[in-house]
PDB file with SEQRES, HELIX, SHEET and CRYST1 records, atoms N, CA, C and O in Angstrom:
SEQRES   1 A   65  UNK UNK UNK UNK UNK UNK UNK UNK UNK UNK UNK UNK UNK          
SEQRES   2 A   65  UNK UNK UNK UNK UNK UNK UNK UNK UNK UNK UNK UNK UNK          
SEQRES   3 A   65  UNK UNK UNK UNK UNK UNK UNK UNK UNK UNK UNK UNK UNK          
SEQRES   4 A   65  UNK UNK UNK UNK UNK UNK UNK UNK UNK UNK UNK UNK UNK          
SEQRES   5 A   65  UNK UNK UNK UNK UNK UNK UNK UNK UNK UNK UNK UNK UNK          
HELIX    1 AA1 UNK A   13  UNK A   63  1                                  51    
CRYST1    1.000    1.000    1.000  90.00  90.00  90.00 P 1           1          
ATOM      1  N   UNK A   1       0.003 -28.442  32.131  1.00  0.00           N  
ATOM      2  CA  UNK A   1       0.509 -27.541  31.121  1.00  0.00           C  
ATOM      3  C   UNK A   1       0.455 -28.263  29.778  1.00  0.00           C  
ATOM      4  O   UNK A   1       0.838 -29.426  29.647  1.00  0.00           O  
ATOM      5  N   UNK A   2      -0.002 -27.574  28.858  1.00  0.00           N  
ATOM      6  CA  UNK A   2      -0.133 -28.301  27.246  1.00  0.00           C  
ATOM      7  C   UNK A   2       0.914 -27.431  26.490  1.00  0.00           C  
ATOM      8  O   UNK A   2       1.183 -26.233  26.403  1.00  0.00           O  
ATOM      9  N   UNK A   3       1.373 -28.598  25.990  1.00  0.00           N  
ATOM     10  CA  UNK A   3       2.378 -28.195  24.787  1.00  0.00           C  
ATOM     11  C   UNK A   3       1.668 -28.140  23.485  1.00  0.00           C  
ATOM     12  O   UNK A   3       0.794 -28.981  23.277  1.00  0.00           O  
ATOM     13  N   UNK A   4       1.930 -27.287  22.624  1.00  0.00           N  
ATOM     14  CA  UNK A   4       0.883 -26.517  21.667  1.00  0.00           C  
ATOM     15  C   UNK A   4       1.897 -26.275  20.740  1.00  0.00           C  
ATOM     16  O   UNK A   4       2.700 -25.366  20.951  1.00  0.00           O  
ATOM     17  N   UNK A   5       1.986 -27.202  19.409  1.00  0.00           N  
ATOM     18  CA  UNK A   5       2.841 -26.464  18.240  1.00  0.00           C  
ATOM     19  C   UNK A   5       1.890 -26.917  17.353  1.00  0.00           C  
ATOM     20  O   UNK A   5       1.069 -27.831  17.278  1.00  0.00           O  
ATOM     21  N   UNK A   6       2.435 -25.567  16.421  1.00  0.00           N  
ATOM     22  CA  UNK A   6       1.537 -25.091  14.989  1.00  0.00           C  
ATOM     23  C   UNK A   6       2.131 -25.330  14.010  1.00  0.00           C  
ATOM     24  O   UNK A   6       3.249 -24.816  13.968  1.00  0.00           O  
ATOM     25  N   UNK A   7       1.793 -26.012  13.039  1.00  0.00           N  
ATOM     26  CA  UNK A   7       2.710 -26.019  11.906  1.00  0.00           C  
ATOM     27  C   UNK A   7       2.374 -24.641  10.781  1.00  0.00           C  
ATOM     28  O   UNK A   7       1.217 -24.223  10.809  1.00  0.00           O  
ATOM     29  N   UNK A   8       2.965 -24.232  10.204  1.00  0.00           N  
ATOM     30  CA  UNK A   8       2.599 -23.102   9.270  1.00  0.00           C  
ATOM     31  C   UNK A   8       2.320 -23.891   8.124  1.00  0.00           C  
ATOM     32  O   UNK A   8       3.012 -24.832   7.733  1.00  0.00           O  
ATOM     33  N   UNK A   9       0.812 -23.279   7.370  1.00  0.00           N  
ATOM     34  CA  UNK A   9       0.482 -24.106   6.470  1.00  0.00           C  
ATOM     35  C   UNK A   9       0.755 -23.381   5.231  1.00  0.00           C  
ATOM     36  O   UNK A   9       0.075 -22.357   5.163  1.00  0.00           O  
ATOM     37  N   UNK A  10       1.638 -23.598   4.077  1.00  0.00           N  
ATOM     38  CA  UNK A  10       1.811 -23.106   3.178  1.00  0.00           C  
ATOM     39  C   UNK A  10       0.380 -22.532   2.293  1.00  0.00           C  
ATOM     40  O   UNK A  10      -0.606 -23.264   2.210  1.00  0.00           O  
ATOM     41  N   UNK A  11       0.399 -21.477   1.808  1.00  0.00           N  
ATOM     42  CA  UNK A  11      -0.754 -21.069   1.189  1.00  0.00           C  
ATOM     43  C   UNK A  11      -0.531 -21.881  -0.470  1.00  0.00           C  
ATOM     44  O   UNK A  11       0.579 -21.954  -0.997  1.00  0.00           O  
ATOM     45  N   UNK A  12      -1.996 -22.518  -1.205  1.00  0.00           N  
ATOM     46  CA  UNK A  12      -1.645 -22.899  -2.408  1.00  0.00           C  
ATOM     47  C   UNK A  12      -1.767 -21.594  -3.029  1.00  0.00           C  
ATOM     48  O   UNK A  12      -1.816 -20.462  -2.550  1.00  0.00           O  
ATOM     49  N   UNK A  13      -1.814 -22.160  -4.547  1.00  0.00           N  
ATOM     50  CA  UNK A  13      -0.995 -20.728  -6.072  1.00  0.00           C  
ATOM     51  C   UNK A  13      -2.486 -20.052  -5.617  1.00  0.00           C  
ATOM     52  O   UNK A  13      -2.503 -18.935  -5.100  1.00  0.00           O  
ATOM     53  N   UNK A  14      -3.691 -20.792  -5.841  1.00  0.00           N  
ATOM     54  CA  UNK A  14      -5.196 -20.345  -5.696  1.00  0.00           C  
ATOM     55  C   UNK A  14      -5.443 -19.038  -4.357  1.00  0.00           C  
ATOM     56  O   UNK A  14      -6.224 -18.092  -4.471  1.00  0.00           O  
ATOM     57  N   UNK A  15      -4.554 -19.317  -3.135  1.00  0.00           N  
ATOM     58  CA  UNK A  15      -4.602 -18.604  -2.091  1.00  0.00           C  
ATOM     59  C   UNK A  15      -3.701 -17.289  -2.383  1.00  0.00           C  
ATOM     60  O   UNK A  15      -4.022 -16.160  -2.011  1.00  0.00           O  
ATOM     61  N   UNK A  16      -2.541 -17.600  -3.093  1.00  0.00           N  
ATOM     62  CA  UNK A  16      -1.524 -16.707  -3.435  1.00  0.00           C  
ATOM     63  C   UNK A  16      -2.210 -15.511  -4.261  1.00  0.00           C  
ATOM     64  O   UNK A  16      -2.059 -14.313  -4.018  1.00  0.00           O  
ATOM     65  N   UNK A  17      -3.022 -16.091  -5.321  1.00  0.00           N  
ATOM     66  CA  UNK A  17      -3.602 -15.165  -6.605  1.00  0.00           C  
ATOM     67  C   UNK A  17      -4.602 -14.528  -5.665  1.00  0.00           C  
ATOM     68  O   UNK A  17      -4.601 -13.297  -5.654  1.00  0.00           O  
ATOM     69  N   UNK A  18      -5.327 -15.062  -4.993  1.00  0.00           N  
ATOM     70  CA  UNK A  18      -6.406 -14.597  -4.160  1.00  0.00           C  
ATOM     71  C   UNK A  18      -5.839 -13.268  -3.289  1.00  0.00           C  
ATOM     72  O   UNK A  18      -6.223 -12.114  -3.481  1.00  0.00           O  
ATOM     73  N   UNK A  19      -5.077 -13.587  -2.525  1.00  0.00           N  
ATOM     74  CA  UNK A  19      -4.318 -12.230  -1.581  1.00  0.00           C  
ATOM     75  C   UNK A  19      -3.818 -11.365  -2.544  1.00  0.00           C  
ATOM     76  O   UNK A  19      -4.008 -10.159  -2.387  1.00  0.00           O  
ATOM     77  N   UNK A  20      -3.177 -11.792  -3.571  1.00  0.00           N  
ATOM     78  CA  UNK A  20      -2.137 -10.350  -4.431  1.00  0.00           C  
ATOM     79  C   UNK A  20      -3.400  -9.788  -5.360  1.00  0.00           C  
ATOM     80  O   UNK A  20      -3.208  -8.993  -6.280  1.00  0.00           O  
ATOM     81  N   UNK A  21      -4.541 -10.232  -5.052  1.00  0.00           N  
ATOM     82  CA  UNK A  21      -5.488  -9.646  -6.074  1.00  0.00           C  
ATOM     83  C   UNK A  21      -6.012  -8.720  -5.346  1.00  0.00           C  
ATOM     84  O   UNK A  21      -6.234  -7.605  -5.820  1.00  0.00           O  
ATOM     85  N   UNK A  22      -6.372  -9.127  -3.718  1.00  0.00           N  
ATOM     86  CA  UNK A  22      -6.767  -8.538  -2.946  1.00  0.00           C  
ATOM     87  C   UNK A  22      -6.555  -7.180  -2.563  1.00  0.00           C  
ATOM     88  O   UNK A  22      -7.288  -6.206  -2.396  1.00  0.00           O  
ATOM     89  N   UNK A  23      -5.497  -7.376  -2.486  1.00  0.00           N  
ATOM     90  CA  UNK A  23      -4.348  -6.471  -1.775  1.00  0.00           C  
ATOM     91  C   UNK A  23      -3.863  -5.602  -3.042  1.00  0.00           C  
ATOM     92  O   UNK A  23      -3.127  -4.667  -2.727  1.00  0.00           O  
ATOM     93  N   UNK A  24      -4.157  -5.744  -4.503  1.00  0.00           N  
ATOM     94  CA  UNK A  24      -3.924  -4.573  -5.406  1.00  0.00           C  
ATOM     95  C   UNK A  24      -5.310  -4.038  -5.383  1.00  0.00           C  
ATOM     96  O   UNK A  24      -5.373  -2.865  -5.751  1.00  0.00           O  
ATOM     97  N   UNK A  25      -6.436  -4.587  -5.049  1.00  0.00           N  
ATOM     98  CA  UNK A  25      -7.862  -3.983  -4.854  1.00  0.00           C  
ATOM     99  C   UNK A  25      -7.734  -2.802  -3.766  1.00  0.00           C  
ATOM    100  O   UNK A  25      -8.147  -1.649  -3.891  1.00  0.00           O  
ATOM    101  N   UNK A  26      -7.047  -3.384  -2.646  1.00  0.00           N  
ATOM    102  CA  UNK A  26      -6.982  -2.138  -1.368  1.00  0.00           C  
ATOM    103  C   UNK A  26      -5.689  -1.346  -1.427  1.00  0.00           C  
ATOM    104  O   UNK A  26      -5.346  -0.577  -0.529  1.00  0.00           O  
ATOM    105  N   UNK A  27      -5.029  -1.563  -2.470  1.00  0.00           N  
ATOM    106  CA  UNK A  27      -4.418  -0.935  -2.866  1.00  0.00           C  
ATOM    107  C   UNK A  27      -4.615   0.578  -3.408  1.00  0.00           C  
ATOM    108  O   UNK A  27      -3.953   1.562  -3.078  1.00  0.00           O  
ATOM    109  N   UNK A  28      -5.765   0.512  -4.386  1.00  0.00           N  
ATOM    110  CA  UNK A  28      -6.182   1.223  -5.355  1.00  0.00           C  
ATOM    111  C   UNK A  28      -7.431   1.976  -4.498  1.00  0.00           C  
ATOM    112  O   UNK A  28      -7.604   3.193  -4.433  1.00  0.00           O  
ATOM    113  N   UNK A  29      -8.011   1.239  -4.048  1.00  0.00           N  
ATOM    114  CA  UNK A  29      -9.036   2.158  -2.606  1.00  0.00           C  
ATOM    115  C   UNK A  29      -8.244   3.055  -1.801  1.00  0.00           C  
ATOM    116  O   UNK A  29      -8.674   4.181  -1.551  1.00  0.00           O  
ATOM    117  N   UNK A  30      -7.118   2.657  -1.370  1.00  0.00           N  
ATOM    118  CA  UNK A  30      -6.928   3.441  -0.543  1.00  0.00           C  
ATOM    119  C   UNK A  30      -6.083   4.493  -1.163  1.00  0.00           C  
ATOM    120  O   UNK A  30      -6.057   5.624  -0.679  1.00  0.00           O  
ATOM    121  N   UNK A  31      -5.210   4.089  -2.487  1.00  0.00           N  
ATOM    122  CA  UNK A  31      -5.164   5.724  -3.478  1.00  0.00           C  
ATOM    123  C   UNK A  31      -5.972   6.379  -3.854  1.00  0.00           C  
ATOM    124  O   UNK A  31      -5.724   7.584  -3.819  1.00  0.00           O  
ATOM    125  N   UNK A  32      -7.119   6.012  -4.315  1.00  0.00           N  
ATOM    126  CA  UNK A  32      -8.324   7.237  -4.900  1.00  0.00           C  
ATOM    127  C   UNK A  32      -8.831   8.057  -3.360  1.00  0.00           C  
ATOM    128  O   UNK A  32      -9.127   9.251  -3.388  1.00  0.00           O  
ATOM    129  N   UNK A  33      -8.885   7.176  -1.942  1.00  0.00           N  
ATOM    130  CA  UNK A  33      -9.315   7.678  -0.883  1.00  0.00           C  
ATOM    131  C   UNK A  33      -8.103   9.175  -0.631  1.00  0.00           C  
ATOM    132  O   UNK A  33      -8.365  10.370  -0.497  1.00  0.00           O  
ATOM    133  N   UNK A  34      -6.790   8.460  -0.647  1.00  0.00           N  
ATOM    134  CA  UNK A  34      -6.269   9.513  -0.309  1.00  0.00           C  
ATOM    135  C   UNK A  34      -5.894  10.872  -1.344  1.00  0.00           C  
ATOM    136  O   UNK A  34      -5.513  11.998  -1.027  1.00  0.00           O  
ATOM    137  N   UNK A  35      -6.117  10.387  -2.454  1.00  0.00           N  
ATOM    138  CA  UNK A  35      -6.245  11.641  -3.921  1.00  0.00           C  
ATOM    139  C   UNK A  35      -7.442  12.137  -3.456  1.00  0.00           C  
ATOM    140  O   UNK A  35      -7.633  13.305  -3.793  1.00  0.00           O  
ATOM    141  N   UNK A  36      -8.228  11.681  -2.855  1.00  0.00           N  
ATOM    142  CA  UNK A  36      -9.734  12.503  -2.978  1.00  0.00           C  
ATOM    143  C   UNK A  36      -9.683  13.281  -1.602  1.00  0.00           C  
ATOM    144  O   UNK A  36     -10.467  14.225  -1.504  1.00  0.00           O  
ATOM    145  N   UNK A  37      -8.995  13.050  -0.702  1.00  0.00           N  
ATOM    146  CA  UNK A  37      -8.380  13.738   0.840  1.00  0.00           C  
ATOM    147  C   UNK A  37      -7.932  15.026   0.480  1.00  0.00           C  
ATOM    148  O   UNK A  37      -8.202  16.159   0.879  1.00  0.00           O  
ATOM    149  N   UNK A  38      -7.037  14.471  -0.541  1.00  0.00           N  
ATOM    150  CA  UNK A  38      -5.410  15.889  -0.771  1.00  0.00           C  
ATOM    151  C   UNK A  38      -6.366  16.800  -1.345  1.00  0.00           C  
ATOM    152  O   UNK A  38      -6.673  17.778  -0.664  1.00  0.00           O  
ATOM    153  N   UNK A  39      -7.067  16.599  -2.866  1.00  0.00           N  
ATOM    154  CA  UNK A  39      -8.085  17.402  -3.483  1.00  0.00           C  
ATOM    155  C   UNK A  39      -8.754  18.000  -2.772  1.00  0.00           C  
ATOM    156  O   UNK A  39      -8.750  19.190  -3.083  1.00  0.00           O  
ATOM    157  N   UNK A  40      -9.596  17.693  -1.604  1.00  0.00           N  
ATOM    158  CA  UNK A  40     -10.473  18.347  -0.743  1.00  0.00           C  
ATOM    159  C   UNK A  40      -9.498  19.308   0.228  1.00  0.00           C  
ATOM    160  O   UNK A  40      -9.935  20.405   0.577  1.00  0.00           O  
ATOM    161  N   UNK A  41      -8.270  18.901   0.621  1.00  0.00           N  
ATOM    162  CA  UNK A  41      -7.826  19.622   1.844  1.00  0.00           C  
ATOM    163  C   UNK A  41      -6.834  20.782   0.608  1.00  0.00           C  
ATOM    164  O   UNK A  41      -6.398  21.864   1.002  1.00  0.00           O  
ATOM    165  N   UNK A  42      -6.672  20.392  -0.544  1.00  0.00           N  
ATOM    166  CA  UNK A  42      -6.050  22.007  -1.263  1.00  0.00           C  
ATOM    167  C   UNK A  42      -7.437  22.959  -1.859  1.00  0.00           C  
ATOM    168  O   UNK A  42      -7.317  24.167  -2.065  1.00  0.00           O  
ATOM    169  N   UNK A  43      -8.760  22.203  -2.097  1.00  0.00           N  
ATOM    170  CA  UNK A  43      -9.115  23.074  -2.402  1.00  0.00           C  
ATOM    171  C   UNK A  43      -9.892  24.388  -1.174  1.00  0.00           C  
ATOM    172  O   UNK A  43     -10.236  25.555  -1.362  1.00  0.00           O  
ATOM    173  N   UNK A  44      -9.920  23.633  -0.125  1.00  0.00           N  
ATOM    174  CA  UNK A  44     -10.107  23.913   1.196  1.00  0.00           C  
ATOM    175  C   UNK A  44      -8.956  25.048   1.268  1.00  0.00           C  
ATOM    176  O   UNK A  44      -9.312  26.221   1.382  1.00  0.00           O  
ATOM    177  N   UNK A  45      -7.540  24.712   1.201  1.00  0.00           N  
ATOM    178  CA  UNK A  45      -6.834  25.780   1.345  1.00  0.00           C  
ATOM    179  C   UNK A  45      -6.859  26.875   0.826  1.00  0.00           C  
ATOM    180  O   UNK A  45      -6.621  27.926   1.423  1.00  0.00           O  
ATOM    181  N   UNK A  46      -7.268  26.726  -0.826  1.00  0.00           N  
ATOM    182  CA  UNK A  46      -7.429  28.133  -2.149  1.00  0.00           C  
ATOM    183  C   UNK A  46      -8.704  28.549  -1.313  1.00  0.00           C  
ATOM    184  O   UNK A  46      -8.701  29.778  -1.242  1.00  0.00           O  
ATOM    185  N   UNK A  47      -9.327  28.243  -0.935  1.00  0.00           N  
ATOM    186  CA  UNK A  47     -10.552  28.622  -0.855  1.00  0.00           C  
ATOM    187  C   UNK A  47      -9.851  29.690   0.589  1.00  0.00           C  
ATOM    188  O   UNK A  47      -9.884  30.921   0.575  1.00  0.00           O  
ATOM    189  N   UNK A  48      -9.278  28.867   1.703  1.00  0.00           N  
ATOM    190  CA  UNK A  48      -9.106  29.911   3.113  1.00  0.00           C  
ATOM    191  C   UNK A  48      -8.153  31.036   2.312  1.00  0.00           C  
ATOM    192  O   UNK A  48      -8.359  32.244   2.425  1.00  0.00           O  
ATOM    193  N   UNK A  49      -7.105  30.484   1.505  1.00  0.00           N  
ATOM    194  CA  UNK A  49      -6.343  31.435   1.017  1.00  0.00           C  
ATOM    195  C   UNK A  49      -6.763  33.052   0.500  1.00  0.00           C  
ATOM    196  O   UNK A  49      -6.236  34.119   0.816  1.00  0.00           O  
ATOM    197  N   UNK A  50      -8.128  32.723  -0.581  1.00  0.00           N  
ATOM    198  CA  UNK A  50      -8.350  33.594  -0.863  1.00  0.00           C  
ATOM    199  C   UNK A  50      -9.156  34.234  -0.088  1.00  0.00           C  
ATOM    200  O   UNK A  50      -9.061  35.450  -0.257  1.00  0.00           O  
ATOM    201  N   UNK A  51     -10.082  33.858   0.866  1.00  0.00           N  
ATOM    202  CA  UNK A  51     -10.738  34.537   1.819  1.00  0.00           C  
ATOM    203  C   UNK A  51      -9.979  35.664   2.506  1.00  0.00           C  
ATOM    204  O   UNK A  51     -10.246  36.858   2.642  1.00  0.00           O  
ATOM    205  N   UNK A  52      -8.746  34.771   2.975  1.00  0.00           N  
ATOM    206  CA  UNK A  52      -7.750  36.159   3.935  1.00  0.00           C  
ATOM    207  C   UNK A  52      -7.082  36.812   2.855  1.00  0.00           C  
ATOM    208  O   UNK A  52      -6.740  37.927   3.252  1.00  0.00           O  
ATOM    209  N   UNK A  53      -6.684  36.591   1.473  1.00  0.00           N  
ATOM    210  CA  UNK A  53      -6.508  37.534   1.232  1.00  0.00           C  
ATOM    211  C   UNK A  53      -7.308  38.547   0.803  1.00  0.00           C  
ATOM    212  O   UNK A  53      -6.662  39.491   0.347  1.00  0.00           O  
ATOM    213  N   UNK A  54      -8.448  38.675   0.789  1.00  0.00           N  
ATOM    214  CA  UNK A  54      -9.403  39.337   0.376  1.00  0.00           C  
ATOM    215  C   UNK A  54      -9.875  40.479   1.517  1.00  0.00           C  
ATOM    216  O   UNK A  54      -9.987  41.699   1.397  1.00  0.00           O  
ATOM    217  N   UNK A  55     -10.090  39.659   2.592  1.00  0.00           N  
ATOM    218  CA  UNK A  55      -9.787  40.484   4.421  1.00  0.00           C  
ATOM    219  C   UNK A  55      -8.652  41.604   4.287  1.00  0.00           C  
ATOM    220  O   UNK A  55      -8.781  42.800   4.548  1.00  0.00           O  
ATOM    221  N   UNK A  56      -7.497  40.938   3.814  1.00  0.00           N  
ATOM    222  CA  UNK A  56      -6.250  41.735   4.344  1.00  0.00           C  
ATOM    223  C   UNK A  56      -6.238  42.882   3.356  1.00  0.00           C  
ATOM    224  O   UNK A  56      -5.820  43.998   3.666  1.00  0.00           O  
ATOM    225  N   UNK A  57      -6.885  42.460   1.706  1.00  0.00           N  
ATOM    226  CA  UNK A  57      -6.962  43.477   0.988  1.00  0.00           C  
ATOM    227  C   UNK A  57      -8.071  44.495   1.434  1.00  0.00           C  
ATOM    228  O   UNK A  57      -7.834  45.699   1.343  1.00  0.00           O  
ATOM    229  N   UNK A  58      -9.149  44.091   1.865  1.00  0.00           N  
ATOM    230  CA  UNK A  58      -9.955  44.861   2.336  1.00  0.00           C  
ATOM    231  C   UNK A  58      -9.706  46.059   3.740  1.00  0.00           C  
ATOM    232  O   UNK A  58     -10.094  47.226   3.777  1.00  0.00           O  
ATOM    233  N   UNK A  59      -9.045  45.401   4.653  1.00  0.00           N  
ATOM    234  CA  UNK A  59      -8.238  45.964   5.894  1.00  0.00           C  
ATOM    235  C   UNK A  59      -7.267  47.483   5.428  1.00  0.00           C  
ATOM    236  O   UNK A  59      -7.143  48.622   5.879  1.00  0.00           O  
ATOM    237  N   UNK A  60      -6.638  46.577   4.102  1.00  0.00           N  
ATOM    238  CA  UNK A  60      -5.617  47.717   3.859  1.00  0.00           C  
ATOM    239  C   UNK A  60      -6.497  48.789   2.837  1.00  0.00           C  
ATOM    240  O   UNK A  60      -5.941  49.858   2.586  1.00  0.00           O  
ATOM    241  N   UNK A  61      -7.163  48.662   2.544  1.00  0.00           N  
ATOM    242  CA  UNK A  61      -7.981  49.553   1.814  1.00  0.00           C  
ATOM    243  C   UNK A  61      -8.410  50.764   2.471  1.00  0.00           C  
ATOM    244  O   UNK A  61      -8.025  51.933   2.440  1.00  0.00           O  
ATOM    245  N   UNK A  62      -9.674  49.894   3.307  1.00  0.00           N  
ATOM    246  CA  UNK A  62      -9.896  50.837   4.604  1.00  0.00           C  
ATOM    247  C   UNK A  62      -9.042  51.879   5.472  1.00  0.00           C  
ATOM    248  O   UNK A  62      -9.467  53.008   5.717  1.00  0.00           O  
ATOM    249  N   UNK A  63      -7.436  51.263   6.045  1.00  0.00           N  
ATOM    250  CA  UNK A  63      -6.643  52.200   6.033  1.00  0.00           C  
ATOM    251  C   UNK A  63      -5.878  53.057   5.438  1.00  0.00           C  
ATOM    252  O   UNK A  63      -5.114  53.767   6.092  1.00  0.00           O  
ATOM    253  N   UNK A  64      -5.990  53.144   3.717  1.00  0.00           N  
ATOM    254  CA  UNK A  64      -5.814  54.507   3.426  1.00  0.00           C  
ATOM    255  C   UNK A  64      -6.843  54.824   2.920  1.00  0.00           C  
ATOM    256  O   UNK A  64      -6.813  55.212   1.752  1.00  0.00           O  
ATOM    257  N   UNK A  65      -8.150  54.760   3.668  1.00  0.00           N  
ATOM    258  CA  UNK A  65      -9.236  55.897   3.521  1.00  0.00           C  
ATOM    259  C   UNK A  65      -9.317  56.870   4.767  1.00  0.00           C  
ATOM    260  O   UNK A  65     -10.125  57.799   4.774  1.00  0.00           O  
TER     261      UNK A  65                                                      
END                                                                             
């Protein structure tokens, strides 16, 4: 059986700037990804929206002819 310890190696300032730079990069990817999601799935909705209502106006038309 081996005994196995790790020491945790402190990150230097160079590693520090490196990750918080990183990580405001995928930060900002993954906001424009999900602004560009929401945009597509509301205009997706106006779009079903007005379809049925256009059906339902049409439906009710038809029945008072």
């Amino acid at each position: 059986m081996r005994n196995y310890t790790y020491e945790r190696k402190m990150p230097t300032v160079a590693e520090r700037e490196a990750r918080k730079a990183f990580k405001e990069a995928d930060v900002k990817v993954a906001m424009a990804e999900y602004e560009r999601t929401q945009k597509a799935f509301h205009a997706n909705h106006e779009r079903l929206k007005a379809e049925r209502l256009a059906r339902e106006a049409e439906a009710a038309r038809k029945l008072k002819t």
